[in-house]
KEKE-258248 format. One record per residue (C-alpha): x, y, z. Coordinates in Angstrom, 1 decimal, always signed. Each point is the difference from the previous one (the first is absolute). Layout:
# residues N
+--------+--------+--------+
|      x |      y |      z |
+--------+--------+--------+
|      X |      Y |      Z |
...
+--------+--------+--------+
***
This chain:
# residues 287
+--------+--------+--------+
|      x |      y |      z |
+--------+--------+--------+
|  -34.4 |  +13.4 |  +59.4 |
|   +3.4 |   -1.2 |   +0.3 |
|   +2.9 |   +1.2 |   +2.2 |
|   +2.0 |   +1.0 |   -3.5 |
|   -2.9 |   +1.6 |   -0.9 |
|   -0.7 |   +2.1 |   +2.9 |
|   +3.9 |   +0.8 |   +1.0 |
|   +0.8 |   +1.4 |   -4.2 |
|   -3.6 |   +1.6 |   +0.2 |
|   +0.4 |   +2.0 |   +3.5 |
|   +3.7 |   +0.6 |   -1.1 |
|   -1.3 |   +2.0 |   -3.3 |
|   -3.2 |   +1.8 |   +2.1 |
|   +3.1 |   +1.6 |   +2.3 |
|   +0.9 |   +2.2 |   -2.6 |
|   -1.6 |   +3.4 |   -1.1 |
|   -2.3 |   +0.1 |   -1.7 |
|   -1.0 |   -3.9 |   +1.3 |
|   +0.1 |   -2.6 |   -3.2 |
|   -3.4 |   -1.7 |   +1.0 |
|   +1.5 |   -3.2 |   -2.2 |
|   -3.2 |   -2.2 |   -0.2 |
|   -1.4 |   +3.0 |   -2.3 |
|   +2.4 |   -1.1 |   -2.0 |
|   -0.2 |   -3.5 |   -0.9 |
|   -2.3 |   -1.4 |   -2.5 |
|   -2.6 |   -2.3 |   +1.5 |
|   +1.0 |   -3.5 |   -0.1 |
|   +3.6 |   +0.3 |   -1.3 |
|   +1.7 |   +0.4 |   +3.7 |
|   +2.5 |   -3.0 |   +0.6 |
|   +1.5 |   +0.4 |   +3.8 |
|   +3.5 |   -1.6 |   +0.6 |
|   +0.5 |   -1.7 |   +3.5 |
|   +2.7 |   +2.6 |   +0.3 |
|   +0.7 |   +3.5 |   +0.4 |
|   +3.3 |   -0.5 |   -2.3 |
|   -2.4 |   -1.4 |   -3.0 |
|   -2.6 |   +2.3 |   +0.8 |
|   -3.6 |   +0.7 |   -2.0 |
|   +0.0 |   -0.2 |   -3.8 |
|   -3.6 |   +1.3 |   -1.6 |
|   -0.9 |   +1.7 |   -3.6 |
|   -0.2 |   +3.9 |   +0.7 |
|   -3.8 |   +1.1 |   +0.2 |
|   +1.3 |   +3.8 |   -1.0 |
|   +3.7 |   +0.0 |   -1.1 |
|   +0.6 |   +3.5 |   -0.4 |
|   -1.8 |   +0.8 |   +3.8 |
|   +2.3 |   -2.2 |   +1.5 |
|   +3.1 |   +0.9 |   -2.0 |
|   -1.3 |   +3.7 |   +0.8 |
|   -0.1 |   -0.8 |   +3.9 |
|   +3.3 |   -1.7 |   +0.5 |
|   +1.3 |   +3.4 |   -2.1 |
|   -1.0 |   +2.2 |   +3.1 |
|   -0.2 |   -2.5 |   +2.9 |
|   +1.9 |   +1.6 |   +2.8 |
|   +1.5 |   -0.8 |   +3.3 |
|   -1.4 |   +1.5 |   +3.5 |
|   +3.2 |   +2.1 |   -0.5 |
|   -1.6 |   +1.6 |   -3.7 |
|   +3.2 |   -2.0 |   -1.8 |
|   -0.7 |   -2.2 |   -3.2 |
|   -0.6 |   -3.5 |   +1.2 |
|   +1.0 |   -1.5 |   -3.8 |
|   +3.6 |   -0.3 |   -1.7 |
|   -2.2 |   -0.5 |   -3.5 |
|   +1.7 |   -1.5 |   -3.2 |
|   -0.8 |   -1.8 |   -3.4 |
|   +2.0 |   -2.4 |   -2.0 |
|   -1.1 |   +1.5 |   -2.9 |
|   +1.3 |   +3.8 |   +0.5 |
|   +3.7 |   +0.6 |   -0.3 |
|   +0.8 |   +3.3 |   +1.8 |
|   -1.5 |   -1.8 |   +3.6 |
|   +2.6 |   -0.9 |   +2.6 |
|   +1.7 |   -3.0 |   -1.5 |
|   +0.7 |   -1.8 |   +3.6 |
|   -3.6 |   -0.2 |   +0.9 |
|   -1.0 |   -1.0 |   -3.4 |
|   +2.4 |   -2.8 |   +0.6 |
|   -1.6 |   -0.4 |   +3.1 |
|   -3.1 |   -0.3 |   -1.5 |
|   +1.1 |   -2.5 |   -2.8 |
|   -3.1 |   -2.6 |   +0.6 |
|   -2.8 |   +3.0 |   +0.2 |
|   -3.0 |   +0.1 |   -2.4 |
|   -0.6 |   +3.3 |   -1.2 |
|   +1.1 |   +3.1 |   +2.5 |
|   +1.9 |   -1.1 |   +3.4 |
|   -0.3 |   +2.1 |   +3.5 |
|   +2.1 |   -1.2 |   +2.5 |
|   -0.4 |   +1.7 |   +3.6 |
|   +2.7 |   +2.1 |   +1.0 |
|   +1.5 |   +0.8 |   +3.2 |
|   +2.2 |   +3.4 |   +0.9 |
|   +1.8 |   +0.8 |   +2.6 |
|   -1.7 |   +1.4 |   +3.9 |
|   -0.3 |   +3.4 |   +0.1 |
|   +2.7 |   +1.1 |   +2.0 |
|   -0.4 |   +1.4 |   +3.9 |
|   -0.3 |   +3.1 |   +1.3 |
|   +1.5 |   -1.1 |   +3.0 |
|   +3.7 |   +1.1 |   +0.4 |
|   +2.9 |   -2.1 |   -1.3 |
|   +1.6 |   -2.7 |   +2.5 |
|   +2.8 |   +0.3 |   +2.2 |
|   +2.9 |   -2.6 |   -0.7 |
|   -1.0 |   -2.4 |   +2.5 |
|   -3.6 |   +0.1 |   -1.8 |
|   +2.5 |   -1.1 |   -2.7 |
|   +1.9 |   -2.6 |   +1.7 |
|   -3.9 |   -1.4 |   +0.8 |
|   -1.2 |   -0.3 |   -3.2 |
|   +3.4 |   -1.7 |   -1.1 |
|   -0.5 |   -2.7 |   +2.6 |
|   -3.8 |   -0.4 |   -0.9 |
|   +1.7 |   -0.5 |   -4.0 |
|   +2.5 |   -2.8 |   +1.4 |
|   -2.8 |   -1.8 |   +1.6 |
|   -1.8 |   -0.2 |   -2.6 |
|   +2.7 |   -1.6 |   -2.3 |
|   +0.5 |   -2.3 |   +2.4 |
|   -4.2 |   -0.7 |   +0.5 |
|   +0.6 |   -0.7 |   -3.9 |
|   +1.3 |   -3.7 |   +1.5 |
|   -3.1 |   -0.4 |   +1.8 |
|   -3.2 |   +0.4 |   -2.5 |
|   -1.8 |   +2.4 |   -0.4 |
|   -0.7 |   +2.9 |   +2.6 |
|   -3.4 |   -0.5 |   +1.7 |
|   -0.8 |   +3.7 |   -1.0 |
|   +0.8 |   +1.4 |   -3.3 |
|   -1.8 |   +2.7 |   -2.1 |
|   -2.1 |   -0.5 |   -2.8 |
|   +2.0 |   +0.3 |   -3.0 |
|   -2.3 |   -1.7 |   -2.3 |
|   -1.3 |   +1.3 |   -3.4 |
|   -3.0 |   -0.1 |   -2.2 |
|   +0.6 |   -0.6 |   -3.5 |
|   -2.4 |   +0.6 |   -2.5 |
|   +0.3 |   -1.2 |   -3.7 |
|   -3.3 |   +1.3 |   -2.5 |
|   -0.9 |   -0.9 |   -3.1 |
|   -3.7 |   +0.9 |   -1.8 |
|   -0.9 |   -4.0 |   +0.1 |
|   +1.9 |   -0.7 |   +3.6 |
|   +1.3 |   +1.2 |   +3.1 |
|   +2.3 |   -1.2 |   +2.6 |
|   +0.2 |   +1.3 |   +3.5 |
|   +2.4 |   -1.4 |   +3.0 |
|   +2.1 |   +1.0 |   +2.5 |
|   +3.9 |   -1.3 |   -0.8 |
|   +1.7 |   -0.8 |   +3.8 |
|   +2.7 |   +2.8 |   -0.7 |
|   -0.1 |   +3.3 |   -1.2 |
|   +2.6 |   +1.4 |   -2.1 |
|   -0.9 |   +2.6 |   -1.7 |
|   +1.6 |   +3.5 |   +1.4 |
|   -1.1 |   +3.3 |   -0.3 |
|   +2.9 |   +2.5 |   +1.3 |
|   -0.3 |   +3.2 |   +1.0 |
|   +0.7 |   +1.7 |   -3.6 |
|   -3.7 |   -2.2 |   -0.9 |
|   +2.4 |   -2.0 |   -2.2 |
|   -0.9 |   -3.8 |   -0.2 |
|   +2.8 |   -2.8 |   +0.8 |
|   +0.2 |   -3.3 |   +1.5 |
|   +1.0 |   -1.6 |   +2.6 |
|   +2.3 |   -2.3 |   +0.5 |
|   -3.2 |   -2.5 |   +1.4 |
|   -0.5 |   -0.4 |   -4.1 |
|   +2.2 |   -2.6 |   +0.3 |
|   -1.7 |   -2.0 |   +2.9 |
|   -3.2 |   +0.7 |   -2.1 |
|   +1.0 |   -0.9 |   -3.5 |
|   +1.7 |   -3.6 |   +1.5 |
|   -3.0 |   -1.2 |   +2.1 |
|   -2.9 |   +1.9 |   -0.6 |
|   +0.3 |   +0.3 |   -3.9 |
|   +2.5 |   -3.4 |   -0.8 |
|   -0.8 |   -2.3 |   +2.7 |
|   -3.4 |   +1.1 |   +1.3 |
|   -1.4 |   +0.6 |   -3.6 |
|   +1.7 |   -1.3 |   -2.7 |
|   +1.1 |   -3.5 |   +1.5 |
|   -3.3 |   -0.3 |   +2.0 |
|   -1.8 |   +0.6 |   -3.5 |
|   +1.4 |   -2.8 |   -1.5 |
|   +0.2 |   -2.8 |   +2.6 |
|   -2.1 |   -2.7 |   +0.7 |
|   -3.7 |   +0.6 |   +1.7 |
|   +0.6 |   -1.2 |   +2.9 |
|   +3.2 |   +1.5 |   +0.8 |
|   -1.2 |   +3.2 |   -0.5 |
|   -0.8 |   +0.8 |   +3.3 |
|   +3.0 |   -0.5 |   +1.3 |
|   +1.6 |   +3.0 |   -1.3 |
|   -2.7 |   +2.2 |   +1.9 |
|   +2.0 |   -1.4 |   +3.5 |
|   +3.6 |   +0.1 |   -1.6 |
|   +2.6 |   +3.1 |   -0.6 |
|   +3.2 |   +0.5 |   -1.0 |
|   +2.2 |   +2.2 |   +1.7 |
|   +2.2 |   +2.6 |   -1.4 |
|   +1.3 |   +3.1 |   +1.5 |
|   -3.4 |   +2.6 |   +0.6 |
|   -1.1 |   +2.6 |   +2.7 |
|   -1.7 |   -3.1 |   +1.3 |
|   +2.8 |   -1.5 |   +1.1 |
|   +2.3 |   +3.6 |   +0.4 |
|   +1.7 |   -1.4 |   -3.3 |
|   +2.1 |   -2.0 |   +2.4 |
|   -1.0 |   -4.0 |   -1.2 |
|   -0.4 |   -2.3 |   -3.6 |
|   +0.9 |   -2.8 |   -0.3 |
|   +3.5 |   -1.9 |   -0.2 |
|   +2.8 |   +0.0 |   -2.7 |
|   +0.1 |   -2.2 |   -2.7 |
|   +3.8 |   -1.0 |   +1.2 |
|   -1.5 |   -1.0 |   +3.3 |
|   -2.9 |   -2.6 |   -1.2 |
|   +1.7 |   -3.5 |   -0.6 |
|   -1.9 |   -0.8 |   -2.9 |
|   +1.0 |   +3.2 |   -1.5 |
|   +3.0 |   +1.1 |   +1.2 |
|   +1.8 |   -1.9 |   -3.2 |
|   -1.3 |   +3.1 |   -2.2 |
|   +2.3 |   +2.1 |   +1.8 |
|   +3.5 |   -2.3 |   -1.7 |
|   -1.4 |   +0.7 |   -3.7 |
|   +3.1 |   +1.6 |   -1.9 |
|   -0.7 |   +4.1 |   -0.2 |
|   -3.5 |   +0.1 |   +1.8 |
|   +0.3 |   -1.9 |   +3.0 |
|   +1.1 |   +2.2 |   +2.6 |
|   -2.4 |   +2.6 |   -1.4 |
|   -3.0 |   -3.1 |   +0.0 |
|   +1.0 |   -1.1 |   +3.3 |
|   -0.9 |   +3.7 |   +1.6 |
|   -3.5 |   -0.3 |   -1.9 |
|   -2.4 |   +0.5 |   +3.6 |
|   -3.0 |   -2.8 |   -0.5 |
|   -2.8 |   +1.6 |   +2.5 |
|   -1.2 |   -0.9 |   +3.2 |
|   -3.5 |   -2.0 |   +1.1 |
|   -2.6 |   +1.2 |   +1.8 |
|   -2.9 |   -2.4 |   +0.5 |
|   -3.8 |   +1.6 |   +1.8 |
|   -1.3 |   -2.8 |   +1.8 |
|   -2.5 |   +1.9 |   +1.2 |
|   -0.9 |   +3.9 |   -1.0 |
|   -2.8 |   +1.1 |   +1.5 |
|   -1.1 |   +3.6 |   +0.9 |
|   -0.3 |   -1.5 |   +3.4 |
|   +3.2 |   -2.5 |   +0.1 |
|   +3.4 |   -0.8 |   -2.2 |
|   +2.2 |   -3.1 |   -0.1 |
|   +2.8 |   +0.3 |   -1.7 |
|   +3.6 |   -1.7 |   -1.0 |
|   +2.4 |   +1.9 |   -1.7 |
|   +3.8 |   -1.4 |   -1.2 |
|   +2.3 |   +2.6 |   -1.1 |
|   +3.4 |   +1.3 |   -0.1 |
|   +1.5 |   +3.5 |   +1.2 |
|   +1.8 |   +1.9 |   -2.9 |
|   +3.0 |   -0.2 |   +1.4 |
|   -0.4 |   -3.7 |   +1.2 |
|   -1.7 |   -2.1 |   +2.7 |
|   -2.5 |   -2.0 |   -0.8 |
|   -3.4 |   -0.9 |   +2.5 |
|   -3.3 |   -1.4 |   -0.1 |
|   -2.9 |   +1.1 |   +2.5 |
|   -3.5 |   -0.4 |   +0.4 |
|   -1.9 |   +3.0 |   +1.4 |
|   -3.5 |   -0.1 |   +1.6 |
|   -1.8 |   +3.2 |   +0.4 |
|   -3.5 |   +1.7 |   +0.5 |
|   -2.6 |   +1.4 |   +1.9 |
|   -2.4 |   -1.0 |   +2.8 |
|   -2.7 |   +1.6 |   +2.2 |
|   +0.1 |   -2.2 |   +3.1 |
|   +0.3 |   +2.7 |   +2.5 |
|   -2.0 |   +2.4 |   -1.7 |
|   +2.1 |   +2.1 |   -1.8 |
|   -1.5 |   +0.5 |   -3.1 |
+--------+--------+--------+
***
């Protein structure tokens, strides 16, 4: 079985109860995507089971793994409905809370002072890619209908639960709505064939917890084919402050190695492009 088959399948086993997924999926309608961020589309063998256990799925913690929502209901929570404006049937978008706090003792001010200087760093790591280790912060989505089902995991996940159980989001929506939804999606639906597969190596960059919402992309005013927007009578000046996002292109991803080039600006200014190279090996026996 494919790799997006095995990484959305072993991701919905985690929870508790497990959602064995291949029970399922009616026989012979399972179409694989060749990535995670398209996913596994199939018609629902038992609709109601698998509404029922994405209801009650829980974390290892015993929280709710699913935000849940449905275009069709008007007293749900109107931002992730919005979120969920191309879903089929009932959404369920994974959502992520905050660590349970320590029991350990509270830091002294030159803790403090530490973590401020770790927080500089990485605004200024922003200029240089991606860091080589960051934390999962992907999220399944789930959109179910009685004649189909869509299942994959979107890059970013922005959907909040706080500690009152209320459900916000993040300001990561944006980051997902522009390249996941817009560019990845909607754009990549409608171009050519053989273009498609480009848009499964490029991103656009706007300000996420990716990048410590410290780069997009530059200003209309400073591109010199567009900078003339900015002397239009009235809108101009607001135009010309209009961010246009950054690029990041996957050469190679991997599980084992990434290539990467990403050009982007700071939000303040300062522009750079870099390529990063990063992985694993086991030559001295590491691993």
């Amino acid at each position: 079985m494919s790799d997006t088959y095995q990484r959305i399948a072993g991701r919905l086993a985690g929870f508790m109860p497990p959602i064995p997924i291949g029970k399922y999926i009616e026989t012979g309608t399972l179409q694989v995507a060749k990535t995670t961020l398209d996913g596994i589309t199939f018609k629902p063998k038992d609709h109601d089971g698998l509404l029922q256990a994405l209801r009650v799925a829980r974390t290892d913690l015993g929280d709710k793994a699913f935000a849940a929502a449905s275009l069709d209901r008007n007293h749900e929570h109107w931002a992730l409905k919005l979120s969920l404006r191309r879903t089929e049937g009932t959404g369920f978008r994974e959502t992520w809370r905050f660590p349970p706090l320590s029991d350990r003792p509270l830091t002294t001010a030159a803790g403090r002072l530490d973590r401020r200087a770790q927080q500089l760093a990485g605004n200024y790591a922003g200029q240089f890619g991606d860091l080589v280790e960051l934390p999962d912060i992907s999220s399944l989505h789930v959109g179910l209908a009685e004649h189909k089902c869509n299942i994959h995991i979107d890059k970013t996940g922005f959907v909040l639960e706080g500690v009152d159980k209320d459900v916000s989001l993040t300001p990561d929506f944006l980051e997902h709505l522009v390249n996941e939804l817009v560019f990845k999606t909607d754009i990549k639906g409608i171009a050519p064939h053989w273009a498609k597969r480009a848009f499964d190596h490029v991103s656009l960059v706007y300000p996420s917890s990716e990048s410590n919402f410290s780069r997009m992309g530059p200003r209309l005013r400073q591109v010199p084919l567009l900078r003339e927007l900015g002397r239009l009578p009235g809108v101009g000046p607001i135009l010309g402050r209009v961010p246009l996002p950054g690029v990041k292109i996957d050469f190679l991803n991997s599980r084992k190695y990434k290539l990467t080039a990403m050009a982007s600006c700071g939000l303040t200014g300062g522009c750079s492009a870099t390529l990063t190279f990063g992985g694993t090996h086991d030559l001295f026996g590491s691993k």
